[in-house]
C-alpha positions as CSV (number, residue, x, y, z in Angstrom):
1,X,17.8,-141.2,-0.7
2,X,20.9,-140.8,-2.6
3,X,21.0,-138.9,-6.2
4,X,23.1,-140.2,-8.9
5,X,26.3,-138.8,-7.9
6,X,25.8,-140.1,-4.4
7,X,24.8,-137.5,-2.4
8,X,22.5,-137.8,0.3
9,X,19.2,-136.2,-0.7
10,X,15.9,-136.1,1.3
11,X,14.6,-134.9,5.0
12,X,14.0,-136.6,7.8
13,X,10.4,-136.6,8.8
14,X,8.1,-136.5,11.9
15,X,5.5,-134.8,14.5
16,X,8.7,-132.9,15.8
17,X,10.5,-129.9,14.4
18,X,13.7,-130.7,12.2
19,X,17.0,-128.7,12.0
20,X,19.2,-128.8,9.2
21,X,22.9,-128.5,9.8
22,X,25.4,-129.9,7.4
23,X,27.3,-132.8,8.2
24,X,31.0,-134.0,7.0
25,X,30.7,-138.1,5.8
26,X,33.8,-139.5,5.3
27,X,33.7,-142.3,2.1
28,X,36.4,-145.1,1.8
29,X,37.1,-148.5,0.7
30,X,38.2,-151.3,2.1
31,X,38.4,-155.0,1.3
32,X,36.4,-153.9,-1.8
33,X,33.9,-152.6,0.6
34,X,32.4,-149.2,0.2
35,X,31.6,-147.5,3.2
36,X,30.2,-143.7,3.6
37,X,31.2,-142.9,7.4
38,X,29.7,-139.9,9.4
39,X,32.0,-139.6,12.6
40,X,29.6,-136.9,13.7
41,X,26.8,-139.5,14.6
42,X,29.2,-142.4,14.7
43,X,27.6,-143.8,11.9
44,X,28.2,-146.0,9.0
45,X,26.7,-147.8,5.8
46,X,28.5,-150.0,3.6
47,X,27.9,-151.4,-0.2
48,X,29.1,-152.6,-3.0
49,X,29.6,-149.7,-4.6
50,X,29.4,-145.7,-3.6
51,X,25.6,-145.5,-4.4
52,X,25.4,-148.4,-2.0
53,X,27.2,-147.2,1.0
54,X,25.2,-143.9,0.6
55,X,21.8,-145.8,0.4
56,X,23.1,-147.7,3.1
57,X,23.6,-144.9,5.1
58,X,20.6,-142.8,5.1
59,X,18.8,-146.1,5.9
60,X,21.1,-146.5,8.7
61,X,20.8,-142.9,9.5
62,X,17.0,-142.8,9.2
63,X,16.6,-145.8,11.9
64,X,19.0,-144.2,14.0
65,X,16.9,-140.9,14.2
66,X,13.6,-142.9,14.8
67,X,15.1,-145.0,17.5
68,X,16.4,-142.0,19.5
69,X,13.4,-139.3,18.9
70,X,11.4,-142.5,19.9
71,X,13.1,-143.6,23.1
72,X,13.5,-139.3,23.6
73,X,17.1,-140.2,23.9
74,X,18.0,-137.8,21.0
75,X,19.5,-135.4,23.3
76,X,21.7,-137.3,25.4
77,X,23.4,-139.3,22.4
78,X,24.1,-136.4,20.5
79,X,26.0,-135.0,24.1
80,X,28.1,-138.5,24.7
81,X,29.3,-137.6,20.7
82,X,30.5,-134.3,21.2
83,X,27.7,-132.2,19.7
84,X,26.7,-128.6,21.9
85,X,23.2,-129.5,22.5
86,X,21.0,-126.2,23.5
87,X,17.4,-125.5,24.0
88,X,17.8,-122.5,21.5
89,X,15.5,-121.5,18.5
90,X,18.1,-119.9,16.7
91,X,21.1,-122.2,17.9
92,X,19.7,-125.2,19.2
93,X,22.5,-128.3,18.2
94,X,25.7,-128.4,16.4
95,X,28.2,-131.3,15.8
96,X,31.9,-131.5,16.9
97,X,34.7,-130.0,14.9
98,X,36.2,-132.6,13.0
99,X,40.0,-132.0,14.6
100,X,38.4,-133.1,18.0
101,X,37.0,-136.3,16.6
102,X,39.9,-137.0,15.5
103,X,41.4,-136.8,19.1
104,X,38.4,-138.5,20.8
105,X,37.3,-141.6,18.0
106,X,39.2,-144.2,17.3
107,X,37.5,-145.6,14.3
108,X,37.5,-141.9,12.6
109,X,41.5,-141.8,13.1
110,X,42.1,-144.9,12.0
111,X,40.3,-144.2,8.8
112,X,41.7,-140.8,8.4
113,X,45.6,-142.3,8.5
114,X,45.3,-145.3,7.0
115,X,42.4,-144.9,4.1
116,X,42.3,-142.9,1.6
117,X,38.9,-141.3,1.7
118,X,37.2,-138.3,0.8
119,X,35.2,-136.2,2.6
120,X,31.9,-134.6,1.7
121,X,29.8,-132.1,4.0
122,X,25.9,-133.0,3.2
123,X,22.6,-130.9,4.1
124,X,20.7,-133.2,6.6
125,X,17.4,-132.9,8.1
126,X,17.8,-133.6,11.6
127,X,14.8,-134.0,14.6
128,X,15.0,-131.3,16.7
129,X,15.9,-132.3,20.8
């Protein structure tokens, strides 16, 4: 759940094992729309406001999590997005460098050159694959 300067705050919670990794969200405006943007997970959540968009997003973010661990197609999405998926203890997931996401996602470059935005890397609580 977000805090009162936005940020995401909070775990995510299951039977499985979580990693935490930190994530880069990307938070614009447009048509008087806030929106909080993770490119990493291809992700978004939108409001009227910046506390919104982030509240918005960790739902959006939470259900996302549940539908893949559920469906055990965690793995396999994370892959199709870039991430380096591994069955290591000490290494087991990490996202794509935001310079290749740039090259490979459409939506994230057309929000980096034509929004201005600003980018926060967030602690998140991930299921483990």
């Amino acid at each position: 759940m977000p805090d009162k300067e936005g940020t995401i705050q909070g775990a995510w919670t299951s039977s499985k094992k979580k990693i935490e990794l930190n994530l880069s969200l990307i938070v614009f405006q447009e048509d008087n729309t806030f929106i909080t943007y993770c490119p990493a997970l291809d992700l978004s959540g939108y409001g009227n406001t910046e506390h919104e968009a982030f509240a918005s997003f960790n739902i959006v973010m939470g259900e996302y999590f549940l539908y893949t661990t559920r469906k055990n197609t965690l793995a396999e999405d994370l892959r199709k997005l870039g991430w380096i998926v591994k069955n290591s203890k000490t290494k087991p997931m990490k996202p794509p460098e935001l310079s290749k996401m740039l090259e490979s996602n459409k939506d994230f470059n057309r929000i980096f050159n034509k929004f201005p935005f600003k980018k926060i890397d967030q602690r998140v609580s991930i299921p483990s694959c």
